[in-house]
Each structure stands twice: as structure tokens, then as C-alpha cells.
N, C-alpha and C positions, 0 to 999 in steps of 0.2 A: 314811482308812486306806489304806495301801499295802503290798505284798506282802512280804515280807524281800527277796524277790531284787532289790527295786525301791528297796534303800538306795544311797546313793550317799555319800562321803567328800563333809562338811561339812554335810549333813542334822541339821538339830535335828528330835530324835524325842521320845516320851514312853516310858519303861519305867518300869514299878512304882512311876506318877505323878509321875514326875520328868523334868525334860530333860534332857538329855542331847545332844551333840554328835557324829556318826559321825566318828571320824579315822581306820580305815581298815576296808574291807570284802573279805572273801576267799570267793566261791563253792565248796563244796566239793562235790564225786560222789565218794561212793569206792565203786567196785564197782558191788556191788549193792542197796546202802543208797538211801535215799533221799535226795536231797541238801539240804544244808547251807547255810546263811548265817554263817562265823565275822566277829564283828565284833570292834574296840577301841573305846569309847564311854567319852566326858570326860562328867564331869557336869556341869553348869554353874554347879550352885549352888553346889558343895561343891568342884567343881576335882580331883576324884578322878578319875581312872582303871581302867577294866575290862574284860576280856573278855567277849563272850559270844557264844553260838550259836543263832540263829536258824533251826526248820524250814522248807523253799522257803516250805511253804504260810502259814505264821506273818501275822498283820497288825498292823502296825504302826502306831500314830498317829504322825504329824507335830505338833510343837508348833509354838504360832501365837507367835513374835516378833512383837515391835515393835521399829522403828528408831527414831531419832532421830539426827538428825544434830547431833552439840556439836560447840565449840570447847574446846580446851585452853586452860586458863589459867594454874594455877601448882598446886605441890606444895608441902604441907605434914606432913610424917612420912611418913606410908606412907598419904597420903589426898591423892588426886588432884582439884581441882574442873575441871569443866564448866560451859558454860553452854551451853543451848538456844538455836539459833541462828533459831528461829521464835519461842519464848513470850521468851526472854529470861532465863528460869527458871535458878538452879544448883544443882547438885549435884555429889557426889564419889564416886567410885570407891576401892576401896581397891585397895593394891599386889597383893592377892591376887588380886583381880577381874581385872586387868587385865593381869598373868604379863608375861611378854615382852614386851608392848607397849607399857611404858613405856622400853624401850630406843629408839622412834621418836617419842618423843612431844617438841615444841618449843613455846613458847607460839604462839596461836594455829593449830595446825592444827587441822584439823576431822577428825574423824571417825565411825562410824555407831555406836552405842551400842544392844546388841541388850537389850530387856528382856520379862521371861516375869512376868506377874502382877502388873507395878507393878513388879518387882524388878531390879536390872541384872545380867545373867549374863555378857556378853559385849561385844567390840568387837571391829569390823570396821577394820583398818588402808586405808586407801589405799596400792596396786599398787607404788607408788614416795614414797620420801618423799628429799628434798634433804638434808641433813648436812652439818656445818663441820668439816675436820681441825684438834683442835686438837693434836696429838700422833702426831710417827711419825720415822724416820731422817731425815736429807738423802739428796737423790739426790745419787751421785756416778755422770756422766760417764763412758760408756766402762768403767765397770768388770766389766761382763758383755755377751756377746752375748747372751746367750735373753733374753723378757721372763722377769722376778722379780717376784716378789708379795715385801710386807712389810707389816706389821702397824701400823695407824692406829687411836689412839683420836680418838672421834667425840665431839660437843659433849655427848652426851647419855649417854657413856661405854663407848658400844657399841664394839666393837674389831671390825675387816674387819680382812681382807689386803686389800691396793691393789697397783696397778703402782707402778715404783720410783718414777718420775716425777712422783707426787704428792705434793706436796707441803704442810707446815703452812699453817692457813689456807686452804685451798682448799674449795669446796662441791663436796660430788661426790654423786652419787643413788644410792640404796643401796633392793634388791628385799628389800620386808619380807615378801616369802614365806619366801623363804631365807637370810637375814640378809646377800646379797652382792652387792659393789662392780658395779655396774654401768656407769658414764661420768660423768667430770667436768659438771658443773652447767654449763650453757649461763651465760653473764655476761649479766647482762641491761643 
């Protein structure tokens, strides 16, 4: 158990026996009131969103995830399989489960698969993932001095702005916090 004041953004909690995910916490004093905890809290199971207000003195449970760390392997409608990269085990996620995060997803990458009860609620992306342009203008030469951004669709559909300079076919690494271009892929 931990204090309300002692949430932090990206904390899996328990409220009214459900988990829940912190996505963003605001301390509130007004006056002469006692102060406040306003939070916005994902549910994990259900993928819903909500506010709520936490008194300072409120305690809160932490819920206990487990990780796992899969490989991606292939999509089938709106059901993603995994395999365990310890037991060898697979299983699937569905498109809902997984929101956003299949805009990063390529076969074989691995990533942490959080689950609350036997169940999977959550995945944890890795910090940067690499991406192939297959889709964006030609750069032309000399046609601007400032840098420009322009709009690349990525192997997996995802659409960044890029510099003008990159071009089709090219692996560039893209920050899956904020879905944005960050530098061409080192050539190995």
C-alpha cells in the first residue's frame, strides 16, 4: 500500500479490484482544503479510461504484474501470436490488447508482455525500434534552405514526418514513446 501522493505516471494500481494504469497524476492544495490527488487511470483489462481524486491521506494498492518477455511472430485478423522466449509457449494478443503498439510491431522483435492474473493487460514497447520507408516524396535538392519534415509511411503503416532527405527504402529508428523520427539506422 502507498500513499495517493506517492502515485507516479505509469504505476499499475488496484482500484475497486481492478488494475488500472496511472497515465497522468496532478497534486492539488486549494486554500484551505485539504489537499488532493486528481489522477487519469486506463484500465487494463477493459482499456477504458477515467478520472479520479484521490485524498493526500488515501492508500492505495499496487498491483503485482508479471512480465514475460515474447517474440512477435505474425498476425492473423485482429489476433497477434507470441511466443515465450524462455518456455517456447504461444499465445496471442488481440488488437485491442495491444492499441498502439502494433504500429511497432515487426516479426521477430521481442517485447515485455505485462499480465495481472494469468491474463495479458499490457505491453511494454522497447525505447526505440528500427523501421523501413516504404513510402514518402523524393528529396529534391536545393529546393529549400531550412530543414523540412515530410510525411513517410513506415513498413508497418505507421506515418512520421522525416527530414527531406530520407528517403524510400531507407531503415530509420523511430522513439515509440512519441511515435517520432529520431536518425537514420546505423547500416550494419
Amino acid at each position: 500500500m502507498i500513499a495517493a501522493t506517492q502515485l507516479r505516471v505509469g504505476m499499475a494500481i488496484l482500484y475497486n479490484n481492478e488494475p488500472y494504469r496511472v497515465l497522468s497524476v496532478q497534486h492539488i492544495t486549494p486554500g484551505n482544503w485539504r489537499g488532493m490527488v486528481h489522477t487519469k487511470l486506463k484500465n487494463l483489462r477493459t482499456g477504458s479510461s477515467m478520472e479520479n481524486r484521490f485524498r493526500s491521506e488515501d492508500k492505495i494498492e499496487r498491483a503485482q504484474l508479471e512480465q514475460h518477455e515474447m517474440e512477435y511472430l505474425y498476425s492473423s485478423g485482429d489476433e497477434y501470436f507470441f511466443m515465450n522466449v524462455e518456455t517456447y509457449e504461444q499465445s496471442f494478443l488481440s488488437a485491442a490488447t495491444l492499441g498502439d503498439a502494433i504500429k511497432y510491431l515487426t516479426p521477430n522483435a521481442r517485447l515485455m508482455i505485462e499480465y495481472y492474473n494469468g491474463e495479458s493487460v499490457g505491453v511494454e514497447l522497447p525505447k526505440v525500434v528500427e523501421l523501413k520507408v516504404v513510402e514518402t516524396t523524393p528529396f529534391m535538392r536545393g529546393a529549400t534552405v531550412t530543414a523540412t519534415q515530410k510525411p513517410a509511411t513506415l513498413e508497418t503503416g505507421l506515418v512520421v514526418n522525416v527530414p527531406s532527405f530520407i528517403e524510400k527504402g531507407e531503415v530509420i529508428r523511430i522513439d515509440t514513446g512519441e511515435g517520432k523520427y529520431i536518425e537514420r539506422a546505423k547500416a550494419s
